[in-house]
C-alpha positions as CSV (number, residue, x, y, z in Angstrom):
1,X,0.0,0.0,0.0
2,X,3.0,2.5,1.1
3,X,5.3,0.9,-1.0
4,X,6.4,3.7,-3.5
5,X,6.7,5.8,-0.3
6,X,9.4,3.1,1.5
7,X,10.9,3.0,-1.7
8,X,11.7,6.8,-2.3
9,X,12.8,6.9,1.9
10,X,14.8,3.8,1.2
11,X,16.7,5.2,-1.4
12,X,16.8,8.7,0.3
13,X,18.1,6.9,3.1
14,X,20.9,4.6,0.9
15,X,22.2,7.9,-0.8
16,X,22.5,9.9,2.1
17,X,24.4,7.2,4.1
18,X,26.4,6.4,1.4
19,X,27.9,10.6,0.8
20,X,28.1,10.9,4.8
21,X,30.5,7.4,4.4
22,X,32.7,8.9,2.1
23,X,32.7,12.3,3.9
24,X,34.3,10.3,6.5
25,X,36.4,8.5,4.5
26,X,37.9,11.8,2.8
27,X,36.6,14.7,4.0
28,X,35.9,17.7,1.2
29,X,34.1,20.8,1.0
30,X,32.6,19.4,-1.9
31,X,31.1,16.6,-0.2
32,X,30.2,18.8,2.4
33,X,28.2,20.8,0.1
34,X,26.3,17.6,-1.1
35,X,25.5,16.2,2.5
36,X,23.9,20.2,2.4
37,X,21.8,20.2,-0.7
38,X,20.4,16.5,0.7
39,X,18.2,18.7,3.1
40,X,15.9,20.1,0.4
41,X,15.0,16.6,-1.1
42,X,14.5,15.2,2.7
43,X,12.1,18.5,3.3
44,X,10.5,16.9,0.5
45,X,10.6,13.5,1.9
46,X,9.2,14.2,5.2
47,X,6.6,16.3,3.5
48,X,5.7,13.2,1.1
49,X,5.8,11.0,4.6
50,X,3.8,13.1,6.7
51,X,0.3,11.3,5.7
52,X,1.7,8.0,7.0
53,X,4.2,9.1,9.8
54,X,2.2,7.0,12.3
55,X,1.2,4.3,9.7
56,X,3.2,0.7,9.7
57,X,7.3,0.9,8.8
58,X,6.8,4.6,9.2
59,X,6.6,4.8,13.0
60,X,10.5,4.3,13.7
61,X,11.1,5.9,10.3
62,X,9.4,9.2,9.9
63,X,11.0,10.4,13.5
64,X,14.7,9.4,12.9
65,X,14.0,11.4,9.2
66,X,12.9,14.2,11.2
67,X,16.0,14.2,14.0
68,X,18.0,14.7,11.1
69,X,16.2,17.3,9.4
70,X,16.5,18.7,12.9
71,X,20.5,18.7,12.7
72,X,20.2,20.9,9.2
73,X,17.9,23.3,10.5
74,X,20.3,24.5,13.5
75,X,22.5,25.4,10.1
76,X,20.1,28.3,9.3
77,X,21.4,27.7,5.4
78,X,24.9,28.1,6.3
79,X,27.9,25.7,6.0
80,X,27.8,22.4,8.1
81,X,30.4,21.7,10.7
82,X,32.6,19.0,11.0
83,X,30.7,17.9,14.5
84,X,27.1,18.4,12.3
85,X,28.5,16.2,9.9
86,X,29.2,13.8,12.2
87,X,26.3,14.2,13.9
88,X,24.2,13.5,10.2
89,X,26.4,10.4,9.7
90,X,25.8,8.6,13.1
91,X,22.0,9.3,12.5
92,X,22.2,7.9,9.3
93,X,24.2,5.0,9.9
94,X,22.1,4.3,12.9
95,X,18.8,4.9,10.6
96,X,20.2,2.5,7.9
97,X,21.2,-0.2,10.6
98,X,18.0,-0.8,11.7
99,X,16.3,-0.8,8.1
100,X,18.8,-3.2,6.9
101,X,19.0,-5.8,10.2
């Protein structure tokens, strides 16, 4: 029934882990500026979510989508910080762990 829905958070959720993990690997300000421009399209995510946020596999994931849309908005638009980043990446990692086990 949700399934286009898991699908677009799913690969949301794959992309964004996957540019935090190389951040860490080799940190750039142009991957910096891509973990950035992520927060429009999860604005638009959480937006898309919003209908189901209480519904079945979106209970767990429409809040942890939101605690990270939490970290960009303390940016205010301006540049991440190295502790932000990190921040975004232990979300993410955390998010993607408990989709994938």
């Amino acid at each position: 029934e949700n399934t286009l829905e898991l699908m677009f958070a799913g690969g949301w959720v794959e992309s964004f882990y996957l540019t935090c993990a190389h951040w860490g690997i080799k940190s750039s300000p142009e991957i910096r500026k891509r973990i950035m421009e992520q927060s429009a399209s999860l604005e638009t995510l959480l937006k898309t979510l919003e209908p189901q946020k209480s519904a079945e596999g979106f209970s767990t994931l429409y809040p942890a989508l939101a605690e990270i849309n939490s970290i960009f908005a303390t940016t205010k638009g301006a540049e991440l910080s190295d502790d932000q980043v990190k921040q975004l990446h232990a979300k993410i990692k955390t998010l993607r762990n408990a989709i994938t086990h």
